[in-house]
N, C-alpha and C positions, 0 to 999 in steps of 0.2 A: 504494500500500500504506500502512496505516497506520503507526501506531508499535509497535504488538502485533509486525504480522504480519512488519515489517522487523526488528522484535528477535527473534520466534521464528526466521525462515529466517536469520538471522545463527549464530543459537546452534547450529540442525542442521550448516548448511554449513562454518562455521570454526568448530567449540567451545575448539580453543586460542587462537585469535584473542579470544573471546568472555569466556573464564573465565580467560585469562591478563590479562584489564583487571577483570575481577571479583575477582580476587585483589591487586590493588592497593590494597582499600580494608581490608586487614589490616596488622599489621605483625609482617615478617619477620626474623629473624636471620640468616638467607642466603633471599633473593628468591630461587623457581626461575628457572630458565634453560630448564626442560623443562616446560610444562603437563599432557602428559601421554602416558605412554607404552604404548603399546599391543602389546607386543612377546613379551604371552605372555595372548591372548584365551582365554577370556573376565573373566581377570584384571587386569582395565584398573587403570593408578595416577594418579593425578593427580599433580601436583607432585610427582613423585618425587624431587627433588635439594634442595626445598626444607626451608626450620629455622624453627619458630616455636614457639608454645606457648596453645596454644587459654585457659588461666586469665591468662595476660597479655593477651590481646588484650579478653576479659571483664572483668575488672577492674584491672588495672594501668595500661595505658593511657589510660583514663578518668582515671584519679586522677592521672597523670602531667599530661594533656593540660586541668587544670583543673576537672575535673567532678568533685572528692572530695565536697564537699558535696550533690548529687544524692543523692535516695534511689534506692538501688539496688531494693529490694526493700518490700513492704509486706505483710506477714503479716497477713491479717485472719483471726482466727478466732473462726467463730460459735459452737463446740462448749463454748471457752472463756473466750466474751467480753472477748475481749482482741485491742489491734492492737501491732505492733511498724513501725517505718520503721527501716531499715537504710541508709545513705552507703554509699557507692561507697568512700569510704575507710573505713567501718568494718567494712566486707565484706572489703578489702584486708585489713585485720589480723588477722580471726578466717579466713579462710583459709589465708593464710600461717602462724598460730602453727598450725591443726591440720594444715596440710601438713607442719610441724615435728614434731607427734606422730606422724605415719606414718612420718616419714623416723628419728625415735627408735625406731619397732617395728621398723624392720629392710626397711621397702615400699621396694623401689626401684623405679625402671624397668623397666616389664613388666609387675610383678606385679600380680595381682589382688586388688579388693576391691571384695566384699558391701555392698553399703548396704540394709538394711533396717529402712526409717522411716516415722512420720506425715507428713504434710503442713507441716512446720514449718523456719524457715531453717535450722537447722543439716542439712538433708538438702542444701540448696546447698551451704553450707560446705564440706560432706563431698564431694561429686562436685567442685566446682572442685578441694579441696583436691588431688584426686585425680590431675585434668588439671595442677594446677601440679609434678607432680614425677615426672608421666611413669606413672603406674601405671593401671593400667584397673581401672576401675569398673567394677560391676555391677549395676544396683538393683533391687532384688524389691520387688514392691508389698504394702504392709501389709498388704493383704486376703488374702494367701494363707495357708495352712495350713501345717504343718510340712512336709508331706510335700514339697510343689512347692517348698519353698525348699530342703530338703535335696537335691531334685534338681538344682538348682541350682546349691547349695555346690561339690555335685559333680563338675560339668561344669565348671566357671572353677576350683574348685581355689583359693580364695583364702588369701593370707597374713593377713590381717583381714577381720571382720566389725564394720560399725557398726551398732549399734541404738537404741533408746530405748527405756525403760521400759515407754511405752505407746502405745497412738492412740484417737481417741476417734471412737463410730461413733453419730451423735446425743446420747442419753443414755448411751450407754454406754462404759466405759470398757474397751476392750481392752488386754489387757498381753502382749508383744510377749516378754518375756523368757522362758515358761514354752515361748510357737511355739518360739524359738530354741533354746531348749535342748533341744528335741527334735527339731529338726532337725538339729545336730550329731551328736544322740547317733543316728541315724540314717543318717546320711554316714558315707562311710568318708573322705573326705578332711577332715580336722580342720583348721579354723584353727588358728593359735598364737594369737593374740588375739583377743577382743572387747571393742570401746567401746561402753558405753552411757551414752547420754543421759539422765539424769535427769529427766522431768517429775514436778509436784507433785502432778498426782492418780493418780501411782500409783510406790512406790520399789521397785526391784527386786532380787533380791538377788545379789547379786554373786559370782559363783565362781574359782576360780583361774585362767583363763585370764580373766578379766574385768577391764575398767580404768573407772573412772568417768570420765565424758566430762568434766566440769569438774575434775577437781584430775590431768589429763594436760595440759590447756589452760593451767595456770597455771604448770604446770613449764615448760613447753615452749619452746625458742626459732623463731622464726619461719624458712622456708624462701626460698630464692628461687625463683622458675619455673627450671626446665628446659627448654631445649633441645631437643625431639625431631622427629624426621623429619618431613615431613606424611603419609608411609604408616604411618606407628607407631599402632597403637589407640589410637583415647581411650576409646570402653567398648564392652561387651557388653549386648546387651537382647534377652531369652528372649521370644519369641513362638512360641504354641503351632502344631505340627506335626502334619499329618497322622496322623503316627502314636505320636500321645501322648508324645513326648520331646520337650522344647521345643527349638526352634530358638535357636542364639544369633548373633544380629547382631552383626557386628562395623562397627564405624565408624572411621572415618580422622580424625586431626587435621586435617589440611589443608584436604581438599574438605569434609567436615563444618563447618567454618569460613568458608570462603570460600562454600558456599551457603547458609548459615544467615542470613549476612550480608548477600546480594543479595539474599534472598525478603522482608528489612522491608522494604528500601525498595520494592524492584518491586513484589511482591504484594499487603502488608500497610499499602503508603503508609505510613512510622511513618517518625518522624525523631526522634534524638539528645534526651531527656528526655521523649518522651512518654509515655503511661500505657497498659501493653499487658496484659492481662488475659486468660492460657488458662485457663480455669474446666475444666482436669483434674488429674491426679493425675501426680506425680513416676515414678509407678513404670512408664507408657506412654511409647509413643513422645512424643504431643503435649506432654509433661510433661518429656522431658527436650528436645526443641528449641524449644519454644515459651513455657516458663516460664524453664527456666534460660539456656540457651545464645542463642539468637539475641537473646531482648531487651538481654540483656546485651552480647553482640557490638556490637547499635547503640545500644547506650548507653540504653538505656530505663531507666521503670521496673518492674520485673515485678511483679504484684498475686500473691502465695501465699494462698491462699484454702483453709480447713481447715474441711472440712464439706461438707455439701450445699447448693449453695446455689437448691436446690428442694424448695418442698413446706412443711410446718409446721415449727418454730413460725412459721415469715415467711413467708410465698409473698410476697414482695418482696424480696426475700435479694438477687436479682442486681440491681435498680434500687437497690437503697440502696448499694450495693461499686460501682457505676458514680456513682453522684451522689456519693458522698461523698471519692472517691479520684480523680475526675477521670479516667474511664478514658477513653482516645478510641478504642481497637480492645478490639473483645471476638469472643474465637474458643470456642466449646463446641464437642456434640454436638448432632443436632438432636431426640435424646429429651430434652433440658434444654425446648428451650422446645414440645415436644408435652404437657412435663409443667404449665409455666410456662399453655400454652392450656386442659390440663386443668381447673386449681385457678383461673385469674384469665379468663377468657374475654374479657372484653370490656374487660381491660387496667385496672380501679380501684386495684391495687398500683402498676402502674406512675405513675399520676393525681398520686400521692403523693410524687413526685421528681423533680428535674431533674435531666433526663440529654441536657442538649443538649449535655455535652461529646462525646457519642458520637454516632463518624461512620460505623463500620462496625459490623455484625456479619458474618463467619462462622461456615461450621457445618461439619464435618466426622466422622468415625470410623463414616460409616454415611450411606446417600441422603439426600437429603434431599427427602423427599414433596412436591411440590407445594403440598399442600393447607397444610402447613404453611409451606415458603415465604411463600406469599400473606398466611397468618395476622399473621407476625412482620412481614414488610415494610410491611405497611397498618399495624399498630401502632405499628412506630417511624420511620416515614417517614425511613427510611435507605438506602441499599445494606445489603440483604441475600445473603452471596455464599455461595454453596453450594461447597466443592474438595474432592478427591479426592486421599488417598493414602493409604500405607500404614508399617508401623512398616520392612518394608525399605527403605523409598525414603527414610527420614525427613524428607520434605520433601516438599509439594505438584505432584503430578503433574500433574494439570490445575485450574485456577483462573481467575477473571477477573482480573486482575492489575491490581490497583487504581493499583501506581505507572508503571504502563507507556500502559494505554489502559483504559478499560471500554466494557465491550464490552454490548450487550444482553442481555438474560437471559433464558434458554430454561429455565422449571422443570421443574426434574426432571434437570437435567443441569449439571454445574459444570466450563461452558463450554469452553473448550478446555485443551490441551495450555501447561504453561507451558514457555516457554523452554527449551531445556536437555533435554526428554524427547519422542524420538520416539514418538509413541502410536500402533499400529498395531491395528486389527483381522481375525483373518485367516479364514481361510476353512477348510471343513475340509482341504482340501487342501495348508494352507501359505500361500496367497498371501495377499495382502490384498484384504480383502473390500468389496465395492460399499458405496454409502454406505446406509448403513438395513439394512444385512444385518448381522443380531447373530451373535456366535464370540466367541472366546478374546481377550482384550486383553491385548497384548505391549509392549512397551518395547523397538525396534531399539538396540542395541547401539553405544556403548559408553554406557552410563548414565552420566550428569552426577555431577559431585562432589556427594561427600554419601551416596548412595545405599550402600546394604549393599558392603563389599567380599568378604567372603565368611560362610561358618558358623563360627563359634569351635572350633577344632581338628576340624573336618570340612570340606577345600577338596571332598572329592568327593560329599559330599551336598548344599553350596551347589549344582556344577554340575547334579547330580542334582534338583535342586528349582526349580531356576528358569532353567538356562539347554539344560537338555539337550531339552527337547519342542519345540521350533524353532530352530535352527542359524541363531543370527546372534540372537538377541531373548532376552528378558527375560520370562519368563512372572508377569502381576502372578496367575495365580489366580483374578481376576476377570472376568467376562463381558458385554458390552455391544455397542454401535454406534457406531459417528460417522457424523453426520448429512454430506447432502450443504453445509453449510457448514461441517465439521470443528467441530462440537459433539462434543462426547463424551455418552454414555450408558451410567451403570455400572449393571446390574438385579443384582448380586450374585454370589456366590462359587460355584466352579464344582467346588468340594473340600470335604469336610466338616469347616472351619473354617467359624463361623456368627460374627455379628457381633452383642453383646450390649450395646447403649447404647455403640458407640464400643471397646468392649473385645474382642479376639478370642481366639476359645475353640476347643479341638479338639473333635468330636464323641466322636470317636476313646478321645481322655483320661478324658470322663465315662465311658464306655462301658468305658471298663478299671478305672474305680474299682466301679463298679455291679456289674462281672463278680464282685469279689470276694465281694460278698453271699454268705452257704453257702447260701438258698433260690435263688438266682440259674442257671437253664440257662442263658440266651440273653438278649442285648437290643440293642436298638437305639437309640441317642439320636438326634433329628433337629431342625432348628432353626426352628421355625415362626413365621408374623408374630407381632407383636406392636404395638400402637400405640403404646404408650408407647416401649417400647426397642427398636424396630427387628425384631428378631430373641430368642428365646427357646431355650431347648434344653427338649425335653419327652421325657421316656425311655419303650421302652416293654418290657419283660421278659415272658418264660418262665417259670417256677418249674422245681423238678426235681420228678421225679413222685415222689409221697406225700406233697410238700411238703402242710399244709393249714391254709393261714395265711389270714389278714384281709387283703387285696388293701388294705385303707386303712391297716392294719398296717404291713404290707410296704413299702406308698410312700412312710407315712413315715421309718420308716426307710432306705430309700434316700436319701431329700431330706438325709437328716441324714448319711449316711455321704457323698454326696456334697462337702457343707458342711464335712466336719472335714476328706474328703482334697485338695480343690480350694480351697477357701473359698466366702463368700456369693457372689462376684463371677459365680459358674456360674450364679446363679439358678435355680438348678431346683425350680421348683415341685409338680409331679407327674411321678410315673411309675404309668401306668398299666397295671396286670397282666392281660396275654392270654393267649388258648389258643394263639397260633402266631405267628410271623412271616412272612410273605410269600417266598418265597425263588426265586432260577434252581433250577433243574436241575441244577446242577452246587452249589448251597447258598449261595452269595452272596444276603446279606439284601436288599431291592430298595429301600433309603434313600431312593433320589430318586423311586423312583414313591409311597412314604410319603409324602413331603415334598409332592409335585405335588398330592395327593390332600389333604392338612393343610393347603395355599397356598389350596385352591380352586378351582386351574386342573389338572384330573387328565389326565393322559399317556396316550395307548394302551396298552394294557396288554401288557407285553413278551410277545412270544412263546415266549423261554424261560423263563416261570414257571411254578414246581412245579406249583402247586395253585391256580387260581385262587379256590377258595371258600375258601381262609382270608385272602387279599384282600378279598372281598366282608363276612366276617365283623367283617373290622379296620376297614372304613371307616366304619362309626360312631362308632369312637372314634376316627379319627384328625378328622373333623370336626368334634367336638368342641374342634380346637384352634382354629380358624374364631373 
């Protein structure tokens, strides 16, 4: 056996054996004595008895154990051509003093708080600050609209909300404080306070429950870490649900730290001052383990990147942030470089830069197509590593695991099972299915540290969502094979959550914003290829009768109501107005035979549907999405 395959059946066979020597490369206030407790399934705890503090282990440590002078962090922003480098110790102090301004509003242990920010350091500041004093975060991405953050507020219930003035989307400058106050005024759960950050292209104005982020900073005296259990939250992170109500992840100190920390070195090969660059956004999963948390854990240095770094003014944006900051790992989506083969084809941007610092790339938040594979690997004569996960799992389910063994590479599939996650695919009857026989891909029980430990004040929706449709597994949602050498094969979501460039969207959620339309009967949202971004949502609507509007009218207003209640991040481009929807017998609209028909690959045509001729009628427009 190799060194993969003796460290993967290690980690299945003993995982206390396994993760109780993986938790040794943290430091604890009280070492567990218990790796993990299994004592009330499918509630599994890791380290239940142990004490530590995920913002010391991030940044204290380092500055303790000599690395203060290390840049921690390097802000590059193309929006507003400006770079900033941040120490390890100077990260230590603007932490600590705003952990101090929380700990002066009243946050203690438990409580919750909203971060809703640009791409800029102070959204780290604000999440460590957060982890140093035991409160749980919650971060909403700047792209959303008022509406989705007020849903939000709602759900976590926070004691503070932090924001900044603005974010800037290209040319343009978005201001963040007018979303916000309309999201409150929409909540019925009010914070007591909001911090805003001031930036210079845009001042915002300040209301009674409003504190200015710099002159709390200068009052304030600095906090020490806390203490907390390793089952105590460190944050909540809303990913969209089935049924239009975000789902809130919750995450563990403990096992969130101790896998965050194995996956540099195993996965990611990265060691103690290298340069690791996720080219996402803060307000995703890959953004909160991959930008902030794990680089930091092994001591990296993390690249915050503000903007796009594809497409104009630079289509050389990621070759010039790797050549000139010395990245050695770069992890995107693999719509960055379908965009990256769009705009530079035969790689003359790249011609223009040394980037022989960089050893890897992966790609993750959506397959990664072969064809592109091929593209990027031939261009940067690197390991090109395609892996698989999800915002529950926060951490890579299956990968080649760069610091363990590499393994050959099968395009179109990101290779096997890492360490730590039994990957199963079953059959329709439960069992597990032959090798090349595609079904439901599950996760056998008890999921490795790190991974979701339940919904944020819903334990019986978490079981309801992910552990109740097979007795004894973990339903990822996703659907695929493993090959007869335990290759995995993810071909996509097997629920109407659709995968938008890395970002996941409810079908569901558009289709209740769309419902509100007053000309609106009926609609459908469904989520069809796209080459650049993986996947797309395309609507398609009813009218009510006498309605007698401009169907080009009507879309776009759709497009636009959609935009103000979700944000741009939905991308919905069209919605195209029909005479009928497809439907059973019993009135369930026939989504996936849409979808089959919009893929290109059309299904038999169900037996219990209505009416076949208003199928035959819609298939012109649905291939149009084609």
């Amino acid at each position: 056996m190799g060194s993969y395959q003796e460290t993967f059946r290690r980690s299945i066979d003993d995982p206390e054996g396994f993760w109780g020597e993986a938790a040794q490369g943290l430091s604890w206030y009280q070492a567990p004595t218990q790796v993990l407790d299994r004592s009330n399934p499918p509630f599994y705890r890791w380290f239940p008895d142990g004490v530590l503090n995920t913002c010391y282990n991030a940044v204290d440590r380092h500055v303790e154990g000599g690395r203060g002078d290390q840049v921690a962090i390097i802000h590059d922003s193309a929006v507003t051509s400006s770079q900033r480098k941040i120490t390890y110790a100077e990260l230590l102090e603007q932490v600590s003093r705003f952990a101090g301004v929380l700990a002066g509003l009243g946050v203690i242990k438990g409580d919750r708080v909203v971060i809703y920010m640009p791409m800029i350091p102070e959204t780290l500041v604000a999440m460590l600050a957060c982890a140093r004093i035991g409160a749980v975060h919650s971060v909403v991405f700047g792209g959303f609209a008022p509406h989705e953050l007020a849903i939000r507020i709602d759900d976590a219930r926070p004691r503070v909300v932090i924001s900044a003035s603005c974010g800037i989307e290209g040319q343009r400058v978005i201001e963040y404080k007018p979303f916000l106050d309309a999201a409150i005024a929409e909540a019925e759960n009010k914070p007591e306070r909001c911090v805003i950050f001031q930036r210079p292209q845009a001042t915002a104005a300040l209301g009674g429950r409003d504190l200015d982020w710099g002159e709390v900073m200068t009052a304030a005296s600095p906090a020490d870490c806390i203490p907390v259990q390793a089952t105590d939250p460190l944050y909540i992170l809303y990913t969209s649900g089935t049924t239009g109500k975000p789902k809130g992840v919750v995450r563990d100190n403990g096992g969130h730290a101790v896998a965050l920390h194995w996956t540099m070195t195993n996965v990611y090969d990265v060691a103690p001052g290298d340069v690791y660059w996720a080219a996402s956004d803060v307000g995703w999963v890959v953004g909160h383990s991959y930008i902030v948390y794990a680089p930091l854990l092994a001591g990296c240095t993390s690249v915050l990147y503000e903007g796009k770094p594809v497409g104009t003014p630079d289509p050389g944006a990621f070759w010039r942030v790797v050549s000139e900051h010395g990245v050695r790992t770069l992890f995107t989506a693999p719509t960055a470089f379908r965009a990256i083969k769009r705009e530079d084809p035969k790689g003359e941007y790249l011609a223009r830069y040394d980037v022989s610092c960089l050893r890897y790339l992966f790609l993750a938040g959506e397959r990664t197509d072969p064809d592109t594979y091929h593209w990027a690997a031939d261009l940067l004569q690197i390991p090109v590593i395609d892996h698989w996960w999800q915002t529950e799992t926060g951490w890579p389910i299956a990968a080649n695991c760069m610091g363990v063994e590499q393994l050959p590479v099968k395009p179109g599939s990101p290779t096997k099972a890492v360490p730590g996650w039994n990957v199963q695919v079953l059959s329709a009857g439960g069992e597990p299915a032959p090798a090349g026989v595609e079904g439901p891909i599950v996760v056998k029980l008890p999921l490795p540290p790190g991974a979701l430990t339940t919904l944020y004040g819903d334990d019986d929706w978490f079981v309801a969502s992910y552990m109740s449709r097979y007795e004894g597994y973990y339903l990822t949602g996703d659907g695929g094979h493993i090959d007869a050498d335990d290759y995995v094969f993810v071909m996509g979501r097997t629920d109407d959550v659709i995968n938008v460039a890395g970002h996941r969207l409810s079908t569901g959620e558009i289709e209740e914003v769309i419902a509100t339309h007053p000309d609106v009967a009926e609609c459908a949202v469904i989520g069809v290829h796209d080459t650049l971004k993986g996947q797309v949502p395309r609507g398609f609507v009813v009218l009510k009768a006498g309605a007698q509007r401009d169907p080009d009218e009507v879309s776009s207003e759709l497009v636009q109501l959609v935009r103000d209640q979700i944000g741009a991040v939905a991308s919905v481009k069209d919605v195209a107005v029909v005479g009928a929807l497809p439907k059973t017998r019993s009135g369930k609209i026939l989504r996936k035979t849409m979808r089959s028909i919009a893929d290109g690959t059309p299904e038999p045509v169900p037996s219990t549907i209505d009416d076949v001729g208003v199928l035959d009628r819609l298939t012109p427009v649905l291939l149009r999405s084609l």
